[in-house]
C-alpha positions, 0 to 999 in steps of 0.5 A: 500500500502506498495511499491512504487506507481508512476503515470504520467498523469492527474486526475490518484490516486496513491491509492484510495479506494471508497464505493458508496451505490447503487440507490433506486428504481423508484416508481410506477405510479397510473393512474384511472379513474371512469365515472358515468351514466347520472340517476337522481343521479350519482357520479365518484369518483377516487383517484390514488396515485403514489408509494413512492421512494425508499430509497437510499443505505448507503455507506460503510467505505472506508479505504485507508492506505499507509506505501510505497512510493506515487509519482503522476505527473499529474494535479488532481491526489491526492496521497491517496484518500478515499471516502464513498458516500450514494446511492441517493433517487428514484423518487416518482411515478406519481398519475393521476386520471380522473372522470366523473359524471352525478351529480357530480365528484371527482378526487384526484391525489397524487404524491409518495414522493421521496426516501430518499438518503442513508447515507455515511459511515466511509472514512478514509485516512492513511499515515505512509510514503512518499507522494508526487504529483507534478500537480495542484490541486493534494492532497496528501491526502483526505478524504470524506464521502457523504451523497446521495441526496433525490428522485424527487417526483413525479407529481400529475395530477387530472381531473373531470368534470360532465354533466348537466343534462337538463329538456326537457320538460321545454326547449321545453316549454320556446322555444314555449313560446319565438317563440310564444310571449306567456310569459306563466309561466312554472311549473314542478310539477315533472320531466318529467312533465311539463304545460304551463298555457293558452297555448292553448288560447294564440295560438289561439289568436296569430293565429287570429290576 
């Protein structure tokens, strides 16, 4: 500015000059899920991981320099203003992951990290003349650079969970020994296969008396 600049309301600059880096970006969310038969053997597995935020832009310099007049009037309105701010950090995305297995299950859920902010660059504020503010809180001269602030980071969630897996032969067997009274022992030479010793005898026994 090299004329005379003149304000009278509130919060209005007589010169500003301003940088603002823009935002980083938002990251992508992950979201699996695995599931498992019920054989023998069975394993889920699932890993999601959320995407990282991006980095937030610098700010550039900003200059403001003044050899006229500047005459502000109202409350908050500095009479040079000057100022570099660093774009901030985009939030982390979300990790979820979901795993079912027979046997076992393993989930692992990781939320993306938040993006750095941007940095805030040169601000400068020059005066080789007159300045004069007349409100409260009116500077006549300011300058001020901003670093951006980091990104949220993003949530992570895991759930599992498994089916055990039950032996019918040996669950029949121990309910007719329980319904009997007959406290056999019950053996399971392999899966699928299963004997209650003297059943047949016990059973008669029992249906005599």
């Amino acid at each position: 500015n090299s004329q005379l600049l003149l304000t009278l309301g509130a919060d209005s600059y007589g010169m500003m000059a301003q940088s603002v880096g823009g935002g980083g970006g938002t990251g992508g969310s992950g979201d699996t899920s695995s599931s498992a038969g019920g054989g023998k053997l069975s394993l889920g597995v699932s890993v999601s991981v959320g995407g990282h935020g991006g980095t937030g832009g610098h700010g550039g310099a900003a200059t403001a320099h003044n050899t006229g007049g500047v005459v502000t009037g109202g409350d908050g309105s500095d009479g040079v203003f000057a100022q570099s701010v660093g774009g901030g950090g985009g939030a982390g995305g979300g990790g979820v992951a979901n795993a079912n297995g027979g046997t076992l299950s393993v989930s692992v859920g990781v939320g993306g990290a938040g993006g750095a902010g941007g940095d805030g660059g040169s601000a400068s504020a020059i005066n080789d003349s007159g300045i004069l503010t007349r409100g409260t809180d009116a500077v006549g001269l300011f300058a001020q650079s901003v670093g951006g602030g980091g990104g949220k980071g993003g949530k992570a969630g895991a759930t599992s969970g498994g089916v055990n897996n039950i032996n019918r032969g040996k669950s029949l067997s121990d309910t007719l020994a329980a319904g009997f009274n007959i406290g056999s022992n019950v053996t399971n030479p392999i899966d699928a296969i299963f004997k209650v010793a003297d059943v047949r005898a016990e059973l008669l026994a029992t249906t005599t008396e």
